[in-house]
VEXDREN-2710 file (C-alpha; in Angstrom, 1 decimal):
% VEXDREN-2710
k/r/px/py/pz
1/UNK/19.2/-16.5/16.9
2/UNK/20.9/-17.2/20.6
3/UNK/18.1/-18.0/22.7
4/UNK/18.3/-18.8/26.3
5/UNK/18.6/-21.7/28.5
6/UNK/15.9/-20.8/30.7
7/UNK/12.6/-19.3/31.1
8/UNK/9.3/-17.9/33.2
9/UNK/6.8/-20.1/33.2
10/UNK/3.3/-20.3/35.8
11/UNK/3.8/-23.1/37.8
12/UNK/1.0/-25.2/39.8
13/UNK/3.2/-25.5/43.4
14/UNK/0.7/-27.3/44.6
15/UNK/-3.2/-28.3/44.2
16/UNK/-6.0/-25.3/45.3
17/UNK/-7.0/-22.4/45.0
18/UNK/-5.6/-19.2/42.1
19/UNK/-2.6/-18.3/44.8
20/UNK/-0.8/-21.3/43.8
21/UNK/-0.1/-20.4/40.7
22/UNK/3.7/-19.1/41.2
23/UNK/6.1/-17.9/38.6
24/UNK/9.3/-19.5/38.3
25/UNK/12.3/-20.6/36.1
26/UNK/11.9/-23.9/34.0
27/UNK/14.8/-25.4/31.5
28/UNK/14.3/-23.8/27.6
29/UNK/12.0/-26.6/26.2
30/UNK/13.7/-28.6/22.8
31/UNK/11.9/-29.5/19.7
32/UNK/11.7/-32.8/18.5
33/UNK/12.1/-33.6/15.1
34/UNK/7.9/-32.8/13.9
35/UNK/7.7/-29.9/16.2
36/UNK/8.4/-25.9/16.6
37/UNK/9.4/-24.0/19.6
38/UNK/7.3/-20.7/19.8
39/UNK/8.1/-17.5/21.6
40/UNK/4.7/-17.0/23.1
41/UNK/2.8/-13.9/23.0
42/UNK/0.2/-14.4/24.8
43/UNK/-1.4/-17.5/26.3
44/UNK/-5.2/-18.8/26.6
45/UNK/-7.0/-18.9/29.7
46/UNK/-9.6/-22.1/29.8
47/UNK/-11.5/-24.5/32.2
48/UNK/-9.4/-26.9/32.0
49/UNK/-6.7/-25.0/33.5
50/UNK/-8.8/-24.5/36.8
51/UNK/-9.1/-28.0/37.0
52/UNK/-5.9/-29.3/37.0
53/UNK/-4.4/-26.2/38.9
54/UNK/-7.2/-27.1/41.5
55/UNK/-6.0/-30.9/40.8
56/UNK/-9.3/-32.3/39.2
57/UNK/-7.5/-33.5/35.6
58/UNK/-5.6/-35.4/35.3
59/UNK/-2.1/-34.3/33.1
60/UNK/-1.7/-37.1/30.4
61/UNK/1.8/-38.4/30.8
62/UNK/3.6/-36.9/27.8
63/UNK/2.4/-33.5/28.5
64/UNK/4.1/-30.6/30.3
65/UNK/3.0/-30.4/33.5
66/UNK/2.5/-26.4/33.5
67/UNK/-0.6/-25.2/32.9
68/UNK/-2.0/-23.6/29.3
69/UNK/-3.6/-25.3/26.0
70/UNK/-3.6/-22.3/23.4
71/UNK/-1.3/-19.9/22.7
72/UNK/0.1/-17.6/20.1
73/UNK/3.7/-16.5/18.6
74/UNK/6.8/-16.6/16.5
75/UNK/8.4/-19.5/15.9
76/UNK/12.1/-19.3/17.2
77/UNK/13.1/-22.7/16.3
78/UNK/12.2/-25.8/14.1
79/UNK/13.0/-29.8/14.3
80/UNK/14.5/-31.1/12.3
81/UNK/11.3/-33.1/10.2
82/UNK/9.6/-29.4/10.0
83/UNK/8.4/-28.7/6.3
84/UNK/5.4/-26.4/7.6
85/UNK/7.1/-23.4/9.3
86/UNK/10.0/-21.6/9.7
87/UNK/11.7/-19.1/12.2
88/UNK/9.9/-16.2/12.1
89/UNK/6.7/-17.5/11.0
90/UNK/3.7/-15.9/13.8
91/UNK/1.5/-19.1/14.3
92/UNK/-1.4/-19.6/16.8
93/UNK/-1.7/-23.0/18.3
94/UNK/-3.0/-25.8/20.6
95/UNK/-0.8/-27.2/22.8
96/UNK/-0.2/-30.2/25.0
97/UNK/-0.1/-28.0/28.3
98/UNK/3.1/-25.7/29.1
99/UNK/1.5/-22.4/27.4
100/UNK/1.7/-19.9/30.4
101/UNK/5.2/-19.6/29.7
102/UNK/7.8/-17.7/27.6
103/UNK/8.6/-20.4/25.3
104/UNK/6.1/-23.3/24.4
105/UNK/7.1/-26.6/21.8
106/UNK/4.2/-27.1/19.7
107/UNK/3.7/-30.0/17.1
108/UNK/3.9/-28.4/13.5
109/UNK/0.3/-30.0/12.4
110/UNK/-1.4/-28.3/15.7
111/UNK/-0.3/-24.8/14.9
112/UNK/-2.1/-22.3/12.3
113/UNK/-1.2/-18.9/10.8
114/UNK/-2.4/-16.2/13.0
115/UNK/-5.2/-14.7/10.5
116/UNK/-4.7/-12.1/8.9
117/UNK/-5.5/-8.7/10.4
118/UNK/-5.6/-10.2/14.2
119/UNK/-3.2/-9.3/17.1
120/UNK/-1.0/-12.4/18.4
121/UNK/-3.4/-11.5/21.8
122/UNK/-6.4/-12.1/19.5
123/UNK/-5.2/-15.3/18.0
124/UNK/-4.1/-16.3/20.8
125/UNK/-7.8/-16.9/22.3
126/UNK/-8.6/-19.1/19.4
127/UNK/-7.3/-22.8/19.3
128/UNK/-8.7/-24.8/22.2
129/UNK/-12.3/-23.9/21.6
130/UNK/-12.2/-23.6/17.8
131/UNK/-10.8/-27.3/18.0
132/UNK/-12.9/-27.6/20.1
133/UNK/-16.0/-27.1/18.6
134/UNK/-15.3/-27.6/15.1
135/UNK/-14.7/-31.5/16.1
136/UNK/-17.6/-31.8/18.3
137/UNK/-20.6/-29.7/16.2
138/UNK/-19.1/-30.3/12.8
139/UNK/-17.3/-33.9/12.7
140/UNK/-19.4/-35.6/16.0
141/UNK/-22.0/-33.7/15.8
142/UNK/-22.4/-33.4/11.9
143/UNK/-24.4/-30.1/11.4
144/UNK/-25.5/-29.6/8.3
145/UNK/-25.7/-25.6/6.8
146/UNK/-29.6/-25.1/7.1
147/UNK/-29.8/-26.8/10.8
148/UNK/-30.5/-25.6/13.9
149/UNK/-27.8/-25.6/16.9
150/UNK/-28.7/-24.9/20.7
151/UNK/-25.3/-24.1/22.5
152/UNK/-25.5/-24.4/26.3
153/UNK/-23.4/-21.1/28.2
154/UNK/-23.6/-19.1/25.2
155/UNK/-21.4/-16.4/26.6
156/UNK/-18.4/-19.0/27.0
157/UNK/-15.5/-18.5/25.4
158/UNK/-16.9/-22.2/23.8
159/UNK/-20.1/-20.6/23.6
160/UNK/-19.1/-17.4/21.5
161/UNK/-17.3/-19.4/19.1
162/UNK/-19.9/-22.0/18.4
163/UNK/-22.9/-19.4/18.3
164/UNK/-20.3/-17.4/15.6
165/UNK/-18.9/-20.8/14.0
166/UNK/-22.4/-22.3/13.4
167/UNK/-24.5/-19.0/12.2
168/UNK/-21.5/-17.8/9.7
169/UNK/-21.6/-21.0/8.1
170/UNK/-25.5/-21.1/7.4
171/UNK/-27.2/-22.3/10.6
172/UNK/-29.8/-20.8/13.0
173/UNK/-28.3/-21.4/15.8
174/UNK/-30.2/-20.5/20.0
175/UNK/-27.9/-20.1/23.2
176/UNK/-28.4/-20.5/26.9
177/UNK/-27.0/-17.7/29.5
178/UNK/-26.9/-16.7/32.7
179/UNK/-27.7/-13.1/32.7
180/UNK/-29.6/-11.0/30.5
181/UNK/-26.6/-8.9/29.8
182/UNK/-24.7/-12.3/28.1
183/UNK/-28.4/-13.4/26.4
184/UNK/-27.9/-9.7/24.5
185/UNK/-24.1/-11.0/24.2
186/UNK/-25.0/-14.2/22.3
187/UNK/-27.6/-12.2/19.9
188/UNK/-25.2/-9.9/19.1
189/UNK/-23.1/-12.9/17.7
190/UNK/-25.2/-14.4/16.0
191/UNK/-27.7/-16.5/17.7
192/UNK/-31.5/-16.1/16.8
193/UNK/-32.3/-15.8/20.4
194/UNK/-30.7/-16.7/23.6
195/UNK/-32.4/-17.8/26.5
196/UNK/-31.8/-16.9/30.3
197/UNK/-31.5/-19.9/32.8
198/UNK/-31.8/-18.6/36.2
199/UNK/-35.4/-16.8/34.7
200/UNK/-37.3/-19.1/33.0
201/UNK/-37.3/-22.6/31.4
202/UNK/-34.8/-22.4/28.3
203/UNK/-36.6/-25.9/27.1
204/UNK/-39.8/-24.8/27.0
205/UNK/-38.6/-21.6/25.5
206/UNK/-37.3/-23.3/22.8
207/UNK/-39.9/-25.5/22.1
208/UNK/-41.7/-22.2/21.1
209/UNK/-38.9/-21.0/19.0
210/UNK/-39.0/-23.7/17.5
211/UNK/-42.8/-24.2/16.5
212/UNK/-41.9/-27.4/18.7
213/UNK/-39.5/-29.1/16.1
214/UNK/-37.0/-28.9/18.5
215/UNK/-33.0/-28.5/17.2
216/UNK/-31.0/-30.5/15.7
217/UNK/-27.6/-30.7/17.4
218/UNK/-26.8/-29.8/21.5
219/UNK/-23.4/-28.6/22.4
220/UNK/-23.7/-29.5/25.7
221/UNK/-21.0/-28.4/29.0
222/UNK/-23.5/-28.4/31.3
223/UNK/-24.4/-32.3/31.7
224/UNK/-26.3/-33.4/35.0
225/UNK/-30.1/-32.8/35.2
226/UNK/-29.8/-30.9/31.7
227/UNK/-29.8/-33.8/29.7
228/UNK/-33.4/-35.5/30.5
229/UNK/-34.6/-31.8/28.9
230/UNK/-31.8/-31.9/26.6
231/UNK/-33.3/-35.1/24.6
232/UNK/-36.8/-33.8/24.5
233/UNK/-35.9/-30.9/23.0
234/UNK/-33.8/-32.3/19.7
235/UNK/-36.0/-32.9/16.8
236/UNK/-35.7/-36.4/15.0
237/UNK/-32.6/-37.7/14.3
238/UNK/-31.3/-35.1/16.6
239/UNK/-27.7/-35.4/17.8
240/UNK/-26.1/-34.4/21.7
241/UNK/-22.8/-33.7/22.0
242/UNK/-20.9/-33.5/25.2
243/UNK/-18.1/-31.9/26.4
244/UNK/-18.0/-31.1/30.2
245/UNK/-20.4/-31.9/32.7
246/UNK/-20.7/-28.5/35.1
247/UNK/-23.8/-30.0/37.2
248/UNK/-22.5/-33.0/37.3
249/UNK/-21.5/-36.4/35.2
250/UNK/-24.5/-38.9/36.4
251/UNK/-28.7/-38.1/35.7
252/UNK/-31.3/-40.4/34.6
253/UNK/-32.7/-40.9/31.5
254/UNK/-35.9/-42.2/29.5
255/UNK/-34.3/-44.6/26.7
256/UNK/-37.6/-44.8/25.1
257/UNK/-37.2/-40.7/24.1
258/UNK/-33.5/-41.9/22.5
259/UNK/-35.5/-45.0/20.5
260/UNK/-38.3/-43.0/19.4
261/UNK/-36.5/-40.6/18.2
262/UNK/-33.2/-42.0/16.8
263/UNK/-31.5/-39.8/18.7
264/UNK/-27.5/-40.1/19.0
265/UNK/-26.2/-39.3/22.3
266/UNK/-21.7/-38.7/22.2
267/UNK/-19.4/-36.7/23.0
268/UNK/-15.4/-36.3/23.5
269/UNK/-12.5/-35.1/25.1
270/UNK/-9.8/-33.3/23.0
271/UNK/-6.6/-33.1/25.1
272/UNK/-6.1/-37.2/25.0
273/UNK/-6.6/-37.0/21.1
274/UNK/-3.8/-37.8/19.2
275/UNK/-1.3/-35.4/17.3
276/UNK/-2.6/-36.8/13.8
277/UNK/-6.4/-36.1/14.8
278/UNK/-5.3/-32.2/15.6
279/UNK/-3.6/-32.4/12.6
280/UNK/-7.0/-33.1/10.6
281/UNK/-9.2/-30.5/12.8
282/UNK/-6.3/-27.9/12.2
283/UNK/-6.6/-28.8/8.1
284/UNK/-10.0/-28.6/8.5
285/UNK/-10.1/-25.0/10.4
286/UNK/-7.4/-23.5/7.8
287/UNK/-9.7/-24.5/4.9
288/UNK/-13.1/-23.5/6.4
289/UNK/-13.4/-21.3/9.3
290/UNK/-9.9/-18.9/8.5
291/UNK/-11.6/-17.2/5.6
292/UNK/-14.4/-16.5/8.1
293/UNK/-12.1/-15.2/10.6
294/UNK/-10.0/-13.4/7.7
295/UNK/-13.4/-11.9/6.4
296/UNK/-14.4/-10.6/9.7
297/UNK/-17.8/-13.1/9.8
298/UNK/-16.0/-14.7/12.5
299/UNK/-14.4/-12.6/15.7
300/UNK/-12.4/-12.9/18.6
301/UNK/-14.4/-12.2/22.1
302/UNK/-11.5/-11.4/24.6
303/UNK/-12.6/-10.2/27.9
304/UNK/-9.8/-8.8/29.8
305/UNK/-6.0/-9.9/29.4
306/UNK/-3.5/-10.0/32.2
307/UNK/0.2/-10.3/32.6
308/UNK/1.9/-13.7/33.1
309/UNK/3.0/-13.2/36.7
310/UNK/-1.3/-12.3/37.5
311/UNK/-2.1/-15.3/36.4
312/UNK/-3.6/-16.1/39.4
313/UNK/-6.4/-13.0/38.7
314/UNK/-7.0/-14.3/35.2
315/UNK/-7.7/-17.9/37.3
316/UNK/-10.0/-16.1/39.8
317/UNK/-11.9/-14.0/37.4
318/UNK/-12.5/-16.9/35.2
319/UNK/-14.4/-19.2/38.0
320/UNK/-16.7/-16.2/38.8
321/UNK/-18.4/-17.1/35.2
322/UNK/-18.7/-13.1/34.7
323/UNK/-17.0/-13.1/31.6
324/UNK/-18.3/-13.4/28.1
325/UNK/-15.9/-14.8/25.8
326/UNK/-12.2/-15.2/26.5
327/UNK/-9.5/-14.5/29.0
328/UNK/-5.8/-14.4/27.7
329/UNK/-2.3/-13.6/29.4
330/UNK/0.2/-11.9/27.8
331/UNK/4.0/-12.7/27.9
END
């Protein structure tokens, strides 16, 4: 296969608002010896894109500098080390930044077989929040089939996977929304009831739901004043995860609520992880959660997709949070 020596990629020209994303010509990337280069698809659309486009995260040192953490395709090219692919293979994958572009490298352990009976736009909405939260509710947060999960911004495109995730594998699971529109969204996936923030006080609501037990794992993106509420709600031995911190990094807490309750309070990042962790959570999601996807007990939520070069309108729809579920460009 002759393939080019350049491509399109989205560039960040410089830190602000959706109109600097710019389309422009970047060098064919190489794969080293462990990894694949992909023909993307179609690309991902996430939060964390907004913040470094915006220049709020920071780009770890051995990662692309163009936006884009999920995308899907057909391999083109392999390293020389690669025993799990080969050219022509359709994988989905996480990546290291450098998905809004023709051509992404992807390590061979981060990269999945795009399920059977999904589109490569479908698949390609998948990786960063099934990593995601299969790492954080499952391996940090150890939920148990028969527990009960509250997921905060149920209509996220982290939200609509965890609700999904946790009630196809045995769990009652409750969700917090915005709108009573994406409360309907989050019972339709699966969650026992969802609960509308801007109306009433999801804590007390699901003390109620739940006979005042309380839950047993938080998936928590909303930090700030949530957390006080947050630790009063999770029954004994209850577990808070945390992975983003929308109203903010800093509140204050009672320790005695932690101590009387053995609670256990963590959280993590995924992008710093290394290749060998994603290489476990990827094993992990093959195993577990692509029969579910494969058996249709699991779907993809996609919201709208736009081109490439409007990449800028995926960027602005996204931070008006009126979306359920995911936003994806297509190459």
């Amino acid at each position: 296969m002759t393939l080019p020596a350049k491509m399109r990629a989205v560039e960040i020209t410089s830190p602000g608002g959706p109109e600097v994303l710019k389309i422009g010509e970047r060098p064919l990337p190489q794969p080293k010896p462990h990894e694949v280069l992909v023909n993307v698809a179609a690309a991902g659309v996430n939060r964390p894109d907004i913040l470094q486009r915006m220049g709020l995260y920071a780009v770890p040192p051995d990662a692309s500098d163009l936006p884009g953490l999920e995308i899907a395709g057909t391999v083109v090219a392999i390293g020389a080390s690669v025993k799990m692919w080969k050219v022509g293979d359709q994988v989905c994958a996480l990546v290291h930044g450098g998905g809004y572009a023709e051509y992404c490298v992807v390590p061979e352990v981060q990269a999945l077989p795009v399920p059977k009976g999904l589109t490569l736009t479908e698949a390609a909405s998948l990786p960063e929040t099934f990593f995601t939260v299969y790492s954080n509710v499952f391996d940090r947060g150890a939920l148990k089939a028969g527990e009960v999960l509250l997921v905060q911004g149920g209509s996220s495109g982290i939200g609509v996977t965890a609700i999904q995730m946790a009630a196809a594998l045995g769990n009652r699971v409750f969700a917090t929304a915005g709108s009573d529109e994406k409360c309907a969204a989050c019972v339709k996936l699966g969650a026992e009831k969802a609960f509308n923030y801007r109306t009433g006080d999801w804590a007390e609501e699901l003390k109620a739901a739940t006979d005042g037990k309380g839950v047993n794992v938080i998936l928590d993106m909303v930090g700030g004043d949530y957390v006080p509420k947050e630790l009063k709600s999770l029954a004994d031995e209850g577990r808070l995860v945390m992975i983003a911190f929308l109203r903010g990094m800093k509140t204050e807490v009672d320790l005695s609520v932690i101590m009387q309750k053995r609670l256990q309070v963590t959280g993590s990042t995924l992008r710093p992880r290394t290749i060998e962790f994603k290489g476990q959570v990827a094993k992990s999601l093959r195993e577990r959660i692509w029969p579910l996807l494969e058996a249709g007990k699991i779907k993809p939520v996609l919201y709208k997709t736009f081109p490439l070069a409007e990449a800028s309108e995926a960027h602005k729809l996204m931070e008006t949070s009126t979306h359920i579920g995911k936003i994806v460009l297509t190459v």
